[in-house]
C-alpha positions as semicolon CSV with decimal commas, in nm:
position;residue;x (nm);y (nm);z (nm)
1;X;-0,065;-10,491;3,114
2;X;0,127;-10,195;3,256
3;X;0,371;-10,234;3,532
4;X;0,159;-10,082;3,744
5;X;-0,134;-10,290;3,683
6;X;0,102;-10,620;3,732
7;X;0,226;-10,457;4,100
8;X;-0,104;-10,379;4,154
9;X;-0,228;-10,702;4,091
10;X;0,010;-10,863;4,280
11;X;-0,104;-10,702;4,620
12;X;-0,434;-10,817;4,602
13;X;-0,447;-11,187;4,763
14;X;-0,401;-11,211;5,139
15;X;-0,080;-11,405;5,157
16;X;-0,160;-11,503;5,495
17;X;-0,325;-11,790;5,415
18;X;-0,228;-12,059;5,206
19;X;-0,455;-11,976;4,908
20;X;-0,351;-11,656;4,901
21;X;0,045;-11,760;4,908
22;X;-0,001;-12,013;4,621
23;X;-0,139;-11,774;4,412
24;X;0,103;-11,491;4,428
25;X;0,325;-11,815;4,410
26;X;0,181;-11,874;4,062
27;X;0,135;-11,462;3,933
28;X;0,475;-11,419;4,028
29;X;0,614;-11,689;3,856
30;X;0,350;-11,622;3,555
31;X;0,517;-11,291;3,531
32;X;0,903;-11,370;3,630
33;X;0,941;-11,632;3,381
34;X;0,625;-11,564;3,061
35;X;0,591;-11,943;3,089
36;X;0,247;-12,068;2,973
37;X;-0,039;-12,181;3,178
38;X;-0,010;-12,553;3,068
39;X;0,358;-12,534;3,170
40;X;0,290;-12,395;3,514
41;X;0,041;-12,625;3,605
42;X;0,266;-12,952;3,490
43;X;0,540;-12,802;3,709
44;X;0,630;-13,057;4,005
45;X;0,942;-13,007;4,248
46;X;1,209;-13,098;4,032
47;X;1,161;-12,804;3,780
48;X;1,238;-12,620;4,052
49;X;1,553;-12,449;4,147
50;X;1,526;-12,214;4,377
51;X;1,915;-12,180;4,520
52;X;2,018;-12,080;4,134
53;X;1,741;-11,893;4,061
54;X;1,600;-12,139;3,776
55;X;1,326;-12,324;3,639
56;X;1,312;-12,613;3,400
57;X;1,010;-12,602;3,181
58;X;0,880;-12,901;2,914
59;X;0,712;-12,660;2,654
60;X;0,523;-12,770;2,291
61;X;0,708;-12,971;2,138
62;X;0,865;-13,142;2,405
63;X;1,125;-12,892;2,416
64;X;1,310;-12,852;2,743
65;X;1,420;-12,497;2,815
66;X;1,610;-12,317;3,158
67;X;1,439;-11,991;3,250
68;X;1,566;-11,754;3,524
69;X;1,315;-11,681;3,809
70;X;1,379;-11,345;4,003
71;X;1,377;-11,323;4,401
72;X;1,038;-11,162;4,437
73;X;0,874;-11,542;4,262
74;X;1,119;-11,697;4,444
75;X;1,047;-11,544;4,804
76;X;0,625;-11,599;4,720
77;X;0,719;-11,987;4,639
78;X;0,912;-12,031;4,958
79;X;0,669;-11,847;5,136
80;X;0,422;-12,068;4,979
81;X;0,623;-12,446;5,076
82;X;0,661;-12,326;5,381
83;X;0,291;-12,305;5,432
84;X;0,288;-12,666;5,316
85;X;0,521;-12,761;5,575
86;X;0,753;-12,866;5,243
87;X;1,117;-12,830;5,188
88;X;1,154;-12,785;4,841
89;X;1,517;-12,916;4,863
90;X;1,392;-13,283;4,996
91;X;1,042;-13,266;4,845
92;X;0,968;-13,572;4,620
93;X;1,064;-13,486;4,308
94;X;0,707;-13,572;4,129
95;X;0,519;-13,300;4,342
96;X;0,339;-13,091;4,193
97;X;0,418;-12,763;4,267
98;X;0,067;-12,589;4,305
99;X;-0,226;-12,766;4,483
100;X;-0,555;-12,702;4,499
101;X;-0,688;-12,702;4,880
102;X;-0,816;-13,122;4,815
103;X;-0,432;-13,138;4,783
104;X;-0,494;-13,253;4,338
105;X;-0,230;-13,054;4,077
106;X;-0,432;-12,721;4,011
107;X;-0,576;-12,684;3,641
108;X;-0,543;-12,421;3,392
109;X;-0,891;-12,324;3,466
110;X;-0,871;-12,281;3,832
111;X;-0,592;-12,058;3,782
112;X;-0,828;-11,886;3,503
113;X;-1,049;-11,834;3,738
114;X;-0,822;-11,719;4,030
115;X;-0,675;-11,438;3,802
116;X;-1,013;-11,325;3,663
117;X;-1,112;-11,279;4,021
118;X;-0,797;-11,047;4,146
119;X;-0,807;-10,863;3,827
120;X;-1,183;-10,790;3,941
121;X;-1,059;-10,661;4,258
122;X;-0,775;-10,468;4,172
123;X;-1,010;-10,292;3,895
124;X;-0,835;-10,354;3,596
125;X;-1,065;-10,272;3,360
126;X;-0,991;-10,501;3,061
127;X;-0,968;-10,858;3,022
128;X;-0,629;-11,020;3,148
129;X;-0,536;-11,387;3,087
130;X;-0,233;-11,587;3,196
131;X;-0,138;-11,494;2,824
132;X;-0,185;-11,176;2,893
133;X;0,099;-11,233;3,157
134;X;0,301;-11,358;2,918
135;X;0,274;-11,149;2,691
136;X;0,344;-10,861;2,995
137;X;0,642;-11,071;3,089
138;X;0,812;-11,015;2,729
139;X;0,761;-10,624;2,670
140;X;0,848;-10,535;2,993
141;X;1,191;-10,709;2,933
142;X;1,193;-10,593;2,552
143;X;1,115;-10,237;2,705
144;X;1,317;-10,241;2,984
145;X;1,676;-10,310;2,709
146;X;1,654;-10,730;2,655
147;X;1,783;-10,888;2,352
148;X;1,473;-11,005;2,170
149;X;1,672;-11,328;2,062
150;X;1,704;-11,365;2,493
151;X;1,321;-11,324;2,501
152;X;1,300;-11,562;2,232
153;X;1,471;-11,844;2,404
154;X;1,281;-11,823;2,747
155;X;0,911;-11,769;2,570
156;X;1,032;-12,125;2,402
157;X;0,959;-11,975;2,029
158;X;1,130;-12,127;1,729
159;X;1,060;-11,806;1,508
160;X;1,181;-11,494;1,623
161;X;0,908;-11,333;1,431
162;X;0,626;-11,510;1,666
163;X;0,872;-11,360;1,975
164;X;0,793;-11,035;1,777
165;X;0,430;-11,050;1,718
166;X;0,450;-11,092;2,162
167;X;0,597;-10,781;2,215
168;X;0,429;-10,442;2,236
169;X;0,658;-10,163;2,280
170;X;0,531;-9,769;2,221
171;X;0,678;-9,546;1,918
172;X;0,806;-9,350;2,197
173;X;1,030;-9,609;2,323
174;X;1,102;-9,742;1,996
175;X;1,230;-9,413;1,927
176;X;1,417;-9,355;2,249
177;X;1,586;-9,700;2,198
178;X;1,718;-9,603;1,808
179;X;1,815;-9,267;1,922
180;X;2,047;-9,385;2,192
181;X;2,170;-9,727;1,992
182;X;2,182;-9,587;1,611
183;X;2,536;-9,420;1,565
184;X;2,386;-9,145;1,361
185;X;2,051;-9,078;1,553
């Protein structure tokens, strides 16, 4: 996806109600952290920390990693527990962090379902996926001058090749990035 199809994207629910909150909640943190669907959804409230601006995720393999969440996700998930009338500071620790409105942890389907309806709205024309997200999440950092080894480490990949395979960037930035980095460009 484009940057402007993400911030696009991200307008469309109505934040005003709870729904709506949780899931720009969930795209923002899709999209500030490229964690996978299966992580977000097994998220409860002590992954969470907001005041340092970090998340602790259990990805395949049972590995543990630390990911840094941005203020934008972390404004939407306040916005979001205070909605719930929670306090993510004294929230019990085994909450999940996204409901459905019956109050049960939220599946990777109904958020499959959730983004294939926004992407509807907001007219993006080709099929988008929480992967899709992820995948978002990594060029726009690789694009935007991260280390790819940094990538690596918060997309949870052993092999920096698979971090590779993630990561889409145009000739034209390639190019831009040798010419100002290469010492004889």
């Amino acid at each position: 996806m484009s940057v402007d199809e993400l911030f696009n994207l991200l307008k469309i629910p109505d934040t005003s109600t709870l729904k709506g909150a949780r899931d720009v909640a969930i795209l923002e943190l899709l999209y500030a952290t490229g964690i996978r669907i299966s992580e977000a959804v097994s998220l409860n409230m002590s992954n969470l920390n907001l005041k340092e601006g970090f998340i602790k995720v259990l990805g395949k393999g049972k590995k543990e990693r630390i990911i840094p969440i941005n203020n934008k996700a972390i404004i939407s998930l306040k916005k979001y527990f205070h909605m719930r009338n929670i306090n993510p500071d004294k929230a019990d620790p085994r909450l999940p962090v996204f409901i459905s409105s019956s109050g049960k942890r939220l599946t990777d389907t109904t958020i499959r379902r959730m983004l294939t309806k926004y992407v509807k709205k907001a007219a993006i024309m080709h099929n988008i996926t929480p992967h899709t997200i992820r995948h978002s999440f990594a060029t726009h950092l690789l694009s935007s001058g991260a280390d790819l080894r940094t990538i690596q480490e918060m997309l949870g990949h052993k092999s920096l090749s698979t971090t590779q395979k993630y990561t889409h960037i145009s000739v034209g930035k390639l190019m831009e990035i040798y010419d100002k980095a290469h010492p004889r460009a």
